[in-house]
mmCIF file as Biopython writes it, N, C-alpha, C and O atoms, coordinates in Angstrom:
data_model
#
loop_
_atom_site.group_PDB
_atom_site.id
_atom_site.type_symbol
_atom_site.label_atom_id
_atom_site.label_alt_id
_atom_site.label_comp_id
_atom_site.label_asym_id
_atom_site.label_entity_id
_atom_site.label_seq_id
_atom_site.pdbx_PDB_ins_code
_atom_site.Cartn_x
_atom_site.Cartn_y
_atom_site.Cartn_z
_atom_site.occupancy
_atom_site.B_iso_or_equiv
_atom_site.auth_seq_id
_atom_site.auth_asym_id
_atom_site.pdbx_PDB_model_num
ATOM 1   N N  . UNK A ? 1  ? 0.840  -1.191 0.000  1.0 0.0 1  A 1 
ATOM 2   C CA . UNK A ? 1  ? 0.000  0.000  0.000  1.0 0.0 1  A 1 
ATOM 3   C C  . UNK A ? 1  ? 0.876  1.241  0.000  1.0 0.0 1  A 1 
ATOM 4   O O  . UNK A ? 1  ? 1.699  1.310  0.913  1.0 0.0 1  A 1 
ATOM 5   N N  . UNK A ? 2  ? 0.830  2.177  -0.833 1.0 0.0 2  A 1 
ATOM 6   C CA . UNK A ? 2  ? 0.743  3.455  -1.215 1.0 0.0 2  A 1 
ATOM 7   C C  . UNK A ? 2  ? 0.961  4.258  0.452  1.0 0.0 2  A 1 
ATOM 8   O O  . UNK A ? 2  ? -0.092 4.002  1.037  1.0 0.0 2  A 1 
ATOM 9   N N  . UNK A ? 3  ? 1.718  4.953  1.246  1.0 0.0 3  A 1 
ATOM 10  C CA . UNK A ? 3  ? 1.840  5.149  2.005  1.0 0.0 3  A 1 
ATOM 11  C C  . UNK A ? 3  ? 1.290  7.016  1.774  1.0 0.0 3  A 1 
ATOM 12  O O  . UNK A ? 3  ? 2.040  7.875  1.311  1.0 0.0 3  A 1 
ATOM 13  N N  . UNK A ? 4  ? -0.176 7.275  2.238  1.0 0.0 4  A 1 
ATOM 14  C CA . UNK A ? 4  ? -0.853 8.410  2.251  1.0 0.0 4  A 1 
ATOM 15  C C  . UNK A ? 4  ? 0.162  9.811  2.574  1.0 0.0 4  A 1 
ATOM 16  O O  . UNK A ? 4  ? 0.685  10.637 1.826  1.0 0.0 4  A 1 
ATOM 17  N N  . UNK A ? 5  ? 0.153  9.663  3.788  1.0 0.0 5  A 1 
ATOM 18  C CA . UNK A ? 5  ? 0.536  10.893 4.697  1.0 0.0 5  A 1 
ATOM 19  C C  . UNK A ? 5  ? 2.297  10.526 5.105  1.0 0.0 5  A 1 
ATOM 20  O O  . UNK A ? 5  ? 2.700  9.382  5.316  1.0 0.0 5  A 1 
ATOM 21  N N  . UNK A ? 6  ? 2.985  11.507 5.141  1.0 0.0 6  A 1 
ATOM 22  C CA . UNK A ? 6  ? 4.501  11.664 5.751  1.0 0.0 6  A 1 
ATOM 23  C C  . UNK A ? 6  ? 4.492  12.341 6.450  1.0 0.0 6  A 1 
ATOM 24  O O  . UNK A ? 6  ? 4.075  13.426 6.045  1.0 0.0 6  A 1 
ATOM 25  N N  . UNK A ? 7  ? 4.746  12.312 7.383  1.0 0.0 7  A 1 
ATOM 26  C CA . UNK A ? 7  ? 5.208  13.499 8.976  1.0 0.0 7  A 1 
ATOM 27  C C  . UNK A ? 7  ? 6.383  13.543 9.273  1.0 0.0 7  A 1 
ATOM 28  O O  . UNK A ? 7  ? 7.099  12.570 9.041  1.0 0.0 7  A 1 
ATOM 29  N N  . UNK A ? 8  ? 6.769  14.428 9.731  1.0 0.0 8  A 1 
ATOM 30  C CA . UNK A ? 8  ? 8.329  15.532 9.898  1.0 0.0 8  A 1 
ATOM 31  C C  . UNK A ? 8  ? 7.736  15.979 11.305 1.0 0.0 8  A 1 
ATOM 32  O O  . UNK A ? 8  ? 6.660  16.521 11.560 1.0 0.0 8  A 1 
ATOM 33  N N  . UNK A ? 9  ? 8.728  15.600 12.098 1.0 0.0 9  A 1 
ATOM 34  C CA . UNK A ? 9  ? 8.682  16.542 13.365 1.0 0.0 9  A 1 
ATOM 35  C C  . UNK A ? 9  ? 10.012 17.576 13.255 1.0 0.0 9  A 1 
ATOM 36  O O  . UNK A ? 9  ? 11.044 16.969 13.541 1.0 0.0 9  A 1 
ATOM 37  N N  . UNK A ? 10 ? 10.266 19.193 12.859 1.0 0.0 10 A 1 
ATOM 38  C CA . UNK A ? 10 ? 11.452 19.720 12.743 1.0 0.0 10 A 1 
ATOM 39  C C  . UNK A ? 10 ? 11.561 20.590 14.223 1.0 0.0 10 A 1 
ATOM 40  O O  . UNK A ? 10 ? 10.808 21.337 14.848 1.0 0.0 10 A 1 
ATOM 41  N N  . UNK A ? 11 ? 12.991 20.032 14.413 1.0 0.0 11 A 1 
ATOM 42  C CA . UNK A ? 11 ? 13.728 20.627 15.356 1.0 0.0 11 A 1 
ATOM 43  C C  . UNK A ? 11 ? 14.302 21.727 15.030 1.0 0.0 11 A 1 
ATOM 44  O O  . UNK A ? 11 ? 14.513 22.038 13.858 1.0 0.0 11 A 1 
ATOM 45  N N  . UNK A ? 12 ? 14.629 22.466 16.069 1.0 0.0 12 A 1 
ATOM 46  C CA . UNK A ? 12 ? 14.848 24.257 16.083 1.0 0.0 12 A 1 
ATOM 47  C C  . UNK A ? 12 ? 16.104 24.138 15.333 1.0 0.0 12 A 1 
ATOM 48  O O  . UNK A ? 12 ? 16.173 24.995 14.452 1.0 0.0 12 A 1 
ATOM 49  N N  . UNK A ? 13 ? 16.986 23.459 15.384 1.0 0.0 13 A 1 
ATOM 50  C CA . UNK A ? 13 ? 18.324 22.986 14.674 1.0 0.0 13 A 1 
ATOM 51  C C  . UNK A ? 13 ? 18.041 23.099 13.064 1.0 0.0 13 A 1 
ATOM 52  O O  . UNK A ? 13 ? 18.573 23.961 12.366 1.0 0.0 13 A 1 
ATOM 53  N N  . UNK A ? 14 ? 16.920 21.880 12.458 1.0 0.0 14 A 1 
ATOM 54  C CA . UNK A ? 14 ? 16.122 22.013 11.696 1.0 0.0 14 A 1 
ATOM 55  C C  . UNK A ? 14 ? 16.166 23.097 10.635 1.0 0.0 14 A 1 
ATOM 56  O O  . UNK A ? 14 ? 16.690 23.350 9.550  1.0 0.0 14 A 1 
ATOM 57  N N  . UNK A ? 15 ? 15.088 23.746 11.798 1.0 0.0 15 A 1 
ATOM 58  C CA . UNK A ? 15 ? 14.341 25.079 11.564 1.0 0.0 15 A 1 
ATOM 59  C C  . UNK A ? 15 ? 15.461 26.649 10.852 1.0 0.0 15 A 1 
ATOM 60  O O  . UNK A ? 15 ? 15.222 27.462 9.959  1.0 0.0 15 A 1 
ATOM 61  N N  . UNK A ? 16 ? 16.329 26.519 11.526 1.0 0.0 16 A 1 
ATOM 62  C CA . UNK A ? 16 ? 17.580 27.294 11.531 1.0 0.0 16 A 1 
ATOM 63  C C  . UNK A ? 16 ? 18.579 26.534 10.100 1.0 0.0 16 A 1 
ATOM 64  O O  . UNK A ? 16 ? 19.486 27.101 9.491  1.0 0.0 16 A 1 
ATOM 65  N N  . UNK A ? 17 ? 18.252 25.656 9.951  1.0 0.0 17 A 1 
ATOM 66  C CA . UNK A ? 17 ? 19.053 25.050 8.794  1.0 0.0 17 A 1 
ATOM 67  C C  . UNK A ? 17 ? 18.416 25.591 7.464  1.0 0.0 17 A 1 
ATOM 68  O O  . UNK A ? 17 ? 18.964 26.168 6.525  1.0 0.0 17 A 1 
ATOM 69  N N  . UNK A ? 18 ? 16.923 25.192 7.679  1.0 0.0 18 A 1 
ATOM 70  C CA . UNK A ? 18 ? 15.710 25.559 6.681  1.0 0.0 18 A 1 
ATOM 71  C C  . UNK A ? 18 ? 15.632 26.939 6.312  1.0 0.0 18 A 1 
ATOM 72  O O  . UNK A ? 18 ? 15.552 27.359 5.158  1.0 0.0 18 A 1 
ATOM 73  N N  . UNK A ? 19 ? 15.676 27.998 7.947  1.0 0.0 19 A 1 
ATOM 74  C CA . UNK A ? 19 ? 15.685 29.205 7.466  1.0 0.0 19 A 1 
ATOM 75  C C  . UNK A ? 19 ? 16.969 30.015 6.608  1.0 0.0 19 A 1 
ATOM 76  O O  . UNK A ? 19 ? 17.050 31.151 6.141  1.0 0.0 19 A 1 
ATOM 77  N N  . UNK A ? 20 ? 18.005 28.740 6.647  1.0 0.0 20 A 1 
ATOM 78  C CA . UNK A ? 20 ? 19.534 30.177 6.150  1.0 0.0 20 A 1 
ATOM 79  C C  . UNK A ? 20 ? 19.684 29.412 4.731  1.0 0.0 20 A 1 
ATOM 80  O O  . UNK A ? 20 ? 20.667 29.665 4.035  1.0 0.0 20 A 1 
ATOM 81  N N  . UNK A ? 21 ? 18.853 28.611 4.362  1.0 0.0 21 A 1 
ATOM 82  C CA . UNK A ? 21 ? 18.643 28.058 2.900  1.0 0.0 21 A 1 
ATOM 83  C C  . UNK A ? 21 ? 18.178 28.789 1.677  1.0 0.0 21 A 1 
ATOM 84  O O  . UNK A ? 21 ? 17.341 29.673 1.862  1.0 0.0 21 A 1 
ATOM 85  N N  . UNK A ? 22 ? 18.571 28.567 0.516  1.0 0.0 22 A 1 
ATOM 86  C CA . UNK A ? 22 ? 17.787 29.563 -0.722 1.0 0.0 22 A 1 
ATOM 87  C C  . UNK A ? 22 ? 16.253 28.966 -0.274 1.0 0.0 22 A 1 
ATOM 88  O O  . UNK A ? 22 ? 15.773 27.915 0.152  1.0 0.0 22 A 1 
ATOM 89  N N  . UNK A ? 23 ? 15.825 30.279 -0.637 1.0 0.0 23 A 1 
ATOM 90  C CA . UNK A ? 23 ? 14.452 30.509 -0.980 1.0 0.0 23 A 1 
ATOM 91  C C  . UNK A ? 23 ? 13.628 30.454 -2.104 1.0 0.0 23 A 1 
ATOM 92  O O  . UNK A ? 23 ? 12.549 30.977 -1.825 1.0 0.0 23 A 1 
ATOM 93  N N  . UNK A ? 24 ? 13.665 30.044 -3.269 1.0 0.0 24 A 1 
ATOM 94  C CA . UNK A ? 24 ? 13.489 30.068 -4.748 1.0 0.0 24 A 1 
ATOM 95  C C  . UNK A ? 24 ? 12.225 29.889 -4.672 1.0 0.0 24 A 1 
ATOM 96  O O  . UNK A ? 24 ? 11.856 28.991 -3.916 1.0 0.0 24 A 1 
ATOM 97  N N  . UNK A ? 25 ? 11.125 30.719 -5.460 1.0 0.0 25 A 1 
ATOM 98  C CA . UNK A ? 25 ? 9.767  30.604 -5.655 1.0 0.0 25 A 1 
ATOM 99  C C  . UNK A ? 25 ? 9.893  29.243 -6.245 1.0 0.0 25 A 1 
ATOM 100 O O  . UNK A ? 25 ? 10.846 28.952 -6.968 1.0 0.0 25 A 1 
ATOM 101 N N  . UNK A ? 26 ? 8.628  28.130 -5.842 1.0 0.0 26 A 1 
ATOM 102 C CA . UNK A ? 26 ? 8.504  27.386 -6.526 1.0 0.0 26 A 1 
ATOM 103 C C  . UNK A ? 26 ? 7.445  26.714 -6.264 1.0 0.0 26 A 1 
ATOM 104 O O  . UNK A ? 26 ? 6.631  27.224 -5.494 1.0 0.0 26 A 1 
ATOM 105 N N  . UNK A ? 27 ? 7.188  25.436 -6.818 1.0 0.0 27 A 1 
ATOM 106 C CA . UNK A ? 27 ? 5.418  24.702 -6.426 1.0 0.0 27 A 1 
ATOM 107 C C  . UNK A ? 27 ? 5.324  23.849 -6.372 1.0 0.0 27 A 1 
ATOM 108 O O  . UNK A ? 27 ? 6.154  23.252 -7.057 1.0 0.0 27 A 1 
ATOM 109 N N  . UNK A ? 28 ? 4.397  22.997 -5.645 1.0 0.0 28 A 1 
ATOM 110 C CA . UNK A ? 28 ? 4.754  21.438 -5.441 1.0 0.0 28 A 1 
ATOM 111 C C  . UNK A ? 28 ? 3.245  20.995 -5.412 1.0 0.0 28 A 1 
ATOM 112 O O  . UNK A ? 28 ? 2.199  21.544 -5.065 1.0 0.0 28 A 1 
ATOM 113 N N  . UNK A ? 29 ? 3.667  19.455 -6.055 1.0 0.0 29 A 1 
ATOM 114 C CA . UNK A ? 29 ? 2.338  18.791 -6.709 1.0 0.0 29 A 1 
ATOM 115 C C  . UNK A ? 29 ? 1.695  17.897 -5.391 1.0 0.0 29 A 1 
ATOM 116 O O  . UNK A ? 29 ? 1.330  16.729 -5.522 1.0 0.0 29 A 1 
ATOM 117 N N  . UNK A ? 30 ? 1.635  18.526 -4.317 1.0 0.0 30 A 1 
ATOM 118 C CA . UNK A ? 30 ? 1.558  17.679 -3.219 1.0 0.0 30 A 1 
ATOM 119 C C  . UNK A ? 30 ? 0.848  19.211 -2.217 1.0 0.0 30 A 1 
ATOM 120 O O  . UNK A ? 30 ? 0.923  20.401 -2.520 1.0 0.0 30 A 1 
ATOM 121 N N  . UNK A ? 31 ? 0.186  18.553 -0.977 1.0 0.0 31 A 1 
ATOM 122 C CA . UNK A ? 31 ? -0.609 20.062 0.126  1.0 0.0 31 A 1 
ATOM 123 C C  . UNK A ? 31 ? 0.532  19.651 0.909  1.0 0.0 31 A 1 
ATOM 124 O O  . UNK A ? 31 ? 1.180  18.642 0.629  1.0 0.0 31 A 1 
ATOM 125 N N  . UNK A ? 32 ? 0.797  20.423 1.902  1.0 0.0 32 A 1 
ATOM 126 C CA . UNK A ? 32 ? 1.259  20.810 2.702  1.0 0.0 32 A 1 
ATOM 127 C C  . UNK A ? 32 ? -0.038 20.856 4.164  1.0 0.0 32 A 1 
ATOM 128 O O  . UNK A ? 32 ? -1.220 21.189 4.075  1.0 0.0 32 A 1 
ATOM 129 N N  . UNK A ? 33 ? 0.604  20.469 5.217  1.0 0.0 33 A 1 
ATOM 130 C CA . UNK A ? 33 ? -0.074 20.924 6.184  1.0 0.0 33 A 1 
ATOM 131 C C  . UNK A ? 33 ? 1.057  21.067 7.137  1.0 0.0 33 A 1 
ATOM 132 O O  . UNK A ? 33 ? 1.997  20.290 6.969  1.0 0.0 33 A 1 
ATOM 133 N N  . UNK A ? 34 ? 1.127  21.904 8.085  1.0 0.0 34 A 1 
ATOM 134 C CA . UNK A ? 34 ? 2.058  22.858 8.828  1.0 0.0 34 A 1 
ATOM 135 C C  . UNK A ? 34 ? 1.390  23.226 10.371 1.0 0.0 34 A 1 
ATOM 136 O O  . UNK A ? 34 ? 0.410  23.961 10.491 1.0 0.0 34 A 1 
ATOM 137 N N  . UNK A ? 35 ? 1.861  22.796 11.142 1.0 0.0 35 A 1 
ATOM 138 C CA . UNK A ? 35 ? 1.354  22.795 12.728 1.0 0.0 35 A 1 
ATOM 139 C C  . UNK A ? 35 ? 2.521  23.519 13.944 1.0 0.0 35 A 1 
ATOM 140 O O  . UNK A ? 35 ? 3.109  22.834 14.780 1.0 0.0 35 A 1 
ATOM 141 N N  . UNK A ? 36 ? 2.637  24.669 13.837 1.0 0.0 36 A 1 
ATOM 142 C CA . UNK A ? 36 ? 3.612  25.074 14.826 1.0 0.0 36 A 1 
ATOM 143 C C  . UNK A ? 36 ? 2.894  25.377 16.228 1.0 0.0 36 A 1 
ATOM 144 O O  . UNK A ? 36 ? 1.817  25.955 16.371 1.0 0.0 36 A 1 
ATOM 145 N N  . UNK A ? 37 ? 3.799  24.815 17.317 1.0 0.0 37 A 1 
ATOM 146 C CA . UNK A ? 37 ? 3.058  25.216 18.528 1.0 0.0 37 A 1 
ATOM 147 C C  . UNK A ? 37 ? 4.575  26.528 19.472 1.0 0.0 37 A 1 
ATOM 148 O O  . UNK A ? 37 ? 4.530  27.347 20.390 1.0 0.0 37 A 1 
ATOM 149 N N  . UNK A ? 38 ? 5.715  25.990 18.505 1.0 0.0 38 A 1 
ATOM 150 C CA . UNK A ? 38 ? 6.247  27.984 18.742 1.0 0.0 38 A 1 
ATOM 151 C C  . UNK A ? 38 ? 6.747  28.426 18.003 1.0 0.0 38 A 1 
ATOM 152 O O  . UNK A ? 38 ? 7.103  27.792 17.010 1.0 0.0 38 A 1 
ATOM 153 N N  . UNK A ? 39 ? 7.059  30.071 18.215 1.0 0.0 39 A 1 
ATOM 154 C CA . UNK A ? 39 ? 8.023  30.411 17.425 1.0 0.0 39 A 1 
ATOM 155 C C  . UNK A ? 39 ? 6.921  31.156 16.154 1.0 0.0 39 A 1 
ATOM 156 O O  . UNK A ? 39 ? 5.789  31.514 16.478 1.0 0.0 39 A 1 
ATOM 157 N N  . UNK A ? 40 ? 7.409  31.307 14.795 1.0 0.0 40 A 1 
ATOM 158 C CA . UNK A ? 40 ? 6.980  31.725 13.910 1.0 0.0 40 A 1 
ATOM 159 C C  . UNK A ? 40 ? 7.206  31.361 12.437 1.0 0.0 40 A 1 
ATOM 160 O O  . UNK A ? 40 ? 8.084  30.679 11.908 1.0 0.0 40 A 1 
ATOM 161 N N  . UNK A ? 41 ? 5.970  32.131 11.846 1.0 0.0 41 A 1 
ATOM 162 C CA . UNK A ? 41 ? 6.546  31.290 10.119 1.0 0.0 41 A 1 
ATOM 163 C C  . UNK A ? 41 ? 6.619  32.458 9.166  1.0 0.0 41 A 1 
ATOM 164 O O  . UNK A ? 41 ? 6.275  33.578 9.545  1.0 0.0 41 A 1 
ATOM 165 N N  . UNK A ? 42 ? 6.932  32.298 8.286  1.0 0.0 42 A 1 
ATOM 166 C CA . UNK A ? 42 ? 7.149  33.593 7.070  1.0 0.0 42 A 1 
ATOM 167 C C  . UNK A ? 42 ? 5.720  32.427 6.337  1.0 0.0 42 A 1 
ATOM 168 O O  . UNK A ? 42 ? 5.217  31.364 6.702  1.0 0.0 42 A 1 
ATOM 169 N N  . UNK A ? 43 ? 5.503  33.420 5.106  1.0 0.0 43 A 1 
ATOM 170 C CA . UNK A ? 43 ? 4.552  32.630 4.359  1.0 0.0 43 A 1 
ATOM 171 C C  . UNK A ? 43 ? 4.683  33.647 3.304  1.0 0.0 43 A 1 
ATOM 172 O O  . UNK A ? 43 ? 4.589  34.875 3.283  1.0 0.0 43 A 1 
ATOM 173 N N  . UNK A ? 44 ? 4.972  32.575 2.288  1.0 0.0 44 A 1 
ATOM 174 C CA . UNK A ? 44 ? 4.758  33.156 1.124  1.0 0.0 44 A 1 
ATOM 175 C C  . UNK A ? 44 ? 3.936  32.822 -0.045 1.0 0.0 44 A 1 
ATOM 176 O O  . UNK A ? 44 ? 4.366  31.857 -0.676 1.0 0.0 44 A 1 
ATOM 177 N N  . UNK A ? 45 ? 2.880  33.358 -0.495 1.0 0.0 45 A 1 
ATOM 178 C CA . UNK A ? 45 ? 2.406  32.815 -1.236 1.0 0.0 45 A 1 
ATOM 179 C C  . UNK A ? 45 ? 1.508  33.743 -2.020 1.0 0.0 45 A 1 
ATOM 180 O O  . UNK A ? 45 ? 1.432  34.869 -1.527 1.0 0.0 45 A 1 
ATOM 181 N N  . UNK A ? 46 ? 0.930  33.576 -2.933 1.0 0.0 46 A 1 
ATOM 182 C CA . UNK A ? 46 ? 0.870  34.213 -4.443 1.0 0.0 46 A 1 
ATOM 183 C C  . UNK A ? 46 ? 1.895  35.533 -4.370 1.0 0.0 46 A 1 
ATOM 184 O O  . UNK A ? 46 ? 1.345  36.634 -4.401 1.0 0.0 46 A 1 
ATOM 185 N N  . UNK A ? 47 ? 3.004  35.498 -4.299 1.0 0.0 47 A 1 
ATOM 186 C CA . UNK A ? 47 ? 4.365  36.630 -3.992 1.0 0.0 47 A 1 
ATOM 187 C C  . UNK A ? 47 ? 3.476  37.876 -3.210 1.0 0.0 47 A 1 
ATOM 188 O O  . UNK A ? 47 ? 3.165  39.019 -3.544 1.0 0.0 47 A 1 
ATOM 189 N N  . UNK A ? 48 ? 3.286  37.211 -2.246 1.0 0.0 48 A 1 
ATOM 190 C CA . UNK A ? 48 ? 3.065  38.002 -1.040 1.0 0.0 48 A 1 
ATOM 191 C C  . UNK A ? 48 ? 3.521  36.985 0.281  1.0 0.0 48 A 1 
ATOM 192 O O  . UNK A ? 48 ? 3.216  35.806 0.463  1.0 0.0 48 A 1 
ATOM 193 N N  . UNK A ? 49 ? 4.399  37.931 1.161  1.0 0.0 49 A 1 
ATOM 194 C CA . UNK A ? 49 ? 4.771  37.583 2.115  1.0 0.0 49 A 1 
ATOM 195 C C  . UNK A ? 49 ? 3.747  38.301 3.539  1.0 0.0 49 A 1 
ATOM 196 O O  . UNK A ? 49 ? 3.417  39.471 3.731  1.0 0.0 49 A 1 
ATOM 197 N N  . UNK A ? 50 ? 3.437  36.974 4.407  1.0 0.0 50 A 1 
ATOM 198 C CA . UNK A ? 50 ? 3.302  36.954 5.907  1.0 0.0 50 A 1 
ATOM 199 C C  . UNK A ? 50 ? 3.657  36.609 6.997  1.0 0.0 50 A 1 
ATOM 200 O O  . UNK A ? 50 ? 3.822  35.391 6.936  1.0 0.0 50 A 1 
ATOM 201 N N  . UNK A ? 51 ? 3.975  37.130 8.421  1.0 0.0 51 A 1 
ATOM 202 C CA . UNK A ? 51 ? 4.524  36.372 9.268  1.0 0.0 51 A 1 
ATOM 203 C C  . UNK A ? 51 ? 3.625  36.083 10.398 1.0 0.0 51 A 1 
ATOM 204 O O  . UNK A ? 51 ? 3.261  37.003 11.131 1.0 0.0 51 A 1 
ATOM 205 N N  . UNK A ? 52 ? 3.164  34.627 10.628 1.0 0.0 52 A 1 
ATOM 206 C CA . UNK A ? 52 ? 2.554  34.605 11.377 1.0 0.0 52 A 1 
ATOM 207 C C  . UNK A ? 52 ? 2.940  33.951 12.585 1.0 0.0 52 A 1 
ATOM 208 O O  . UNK A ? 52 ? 3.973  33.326 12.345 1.0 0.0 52 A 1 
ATOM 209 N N  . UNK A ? 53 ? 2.549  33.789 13.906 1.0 0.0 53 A 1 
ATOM 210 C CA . UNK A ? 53 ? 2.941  33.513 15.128 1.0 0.0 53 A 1 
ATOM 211 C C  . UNK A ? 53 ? 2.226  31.905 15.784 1.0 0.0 53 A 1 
ATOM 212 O O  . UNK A ? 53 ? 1.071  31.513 15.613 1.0 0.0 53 A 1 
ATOM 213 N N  . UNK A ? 54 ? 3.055  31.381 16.357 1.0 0.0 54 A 1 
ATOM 214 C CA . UNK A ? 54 ? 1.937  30.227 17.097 1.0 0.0 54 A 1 
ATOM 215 C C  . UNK A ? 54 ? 1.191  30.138 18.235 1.0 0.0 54 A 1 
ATOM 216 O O  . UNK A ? 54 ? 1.600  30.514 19.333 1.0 0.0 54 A 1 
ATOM 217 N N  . UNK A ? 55 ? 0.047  29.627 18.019 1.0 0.0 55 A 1 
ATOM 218 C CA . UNK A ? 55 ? 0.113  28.444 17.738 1.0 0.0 55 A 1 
ATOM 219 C C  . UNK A ? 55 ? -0.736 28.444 16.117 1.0 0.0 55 A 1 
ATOM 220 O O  . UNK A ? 55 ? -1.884 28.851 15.940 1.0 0.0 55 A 1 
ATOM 221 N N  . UNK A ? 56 ? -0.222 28.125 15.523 1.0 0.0 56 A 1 
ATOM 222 C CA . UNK A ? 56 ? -0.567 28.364 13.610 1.0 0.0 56 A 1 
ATOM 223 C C  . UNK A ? 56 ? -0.952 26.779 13.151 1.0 0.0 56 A 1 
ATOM 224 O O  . UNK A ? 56 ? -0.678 25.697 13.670 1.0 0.0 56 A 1 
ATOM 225 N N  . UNK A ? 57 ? -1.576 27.081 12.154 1.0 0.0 57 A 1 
ATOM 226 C CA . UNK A ? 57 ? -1.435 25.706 11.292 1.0 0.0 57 A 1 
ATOM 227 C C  . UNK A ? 57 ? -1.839 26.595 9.971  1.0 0.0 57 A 1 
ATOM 228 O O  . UNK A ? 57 ? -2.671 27.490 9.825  1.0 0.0 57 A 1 
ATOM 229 N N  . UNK A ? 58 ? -1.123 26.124 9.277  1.0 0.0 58 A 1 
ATOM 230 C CA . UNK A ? 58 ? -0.998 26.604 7.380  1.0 0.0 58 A 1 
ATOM 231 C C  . UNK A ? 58 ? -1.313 25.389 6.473  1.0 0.0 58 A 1 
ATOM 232 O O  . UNK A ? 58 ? -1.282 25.509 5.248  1.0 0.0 58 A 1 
#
């Protein structure tokens, strides 16, 4: 069986790796779901940027 869903738990280590990475607009053939309980997220999307705070889900 086709394995549905993948989960990522990212650590602040992670997070800090993710954030000092290129950023390149781009799109993916897959949703996203996003659950922070701290801290904050940038969001970008139709080239507009937001920053929102937790506890979030995107």
């Amino acid at each position: 069986m086709k394995q549905i869903f993948l989960t990522f738990q990212v650590s602040k280590e992670d997070a800090f790796r993710i954030a000092e990475a290129s950023h390149e607009p781009h799109t993916h053939d897959n949703e996203e779901l996003i659950i922070g309980i701290e801290g904050k997220q940038d969001l970008f999307i139709g080239f507009k940027t937001s920053l929102i705070g937790a506890p979030l889900i995107s």
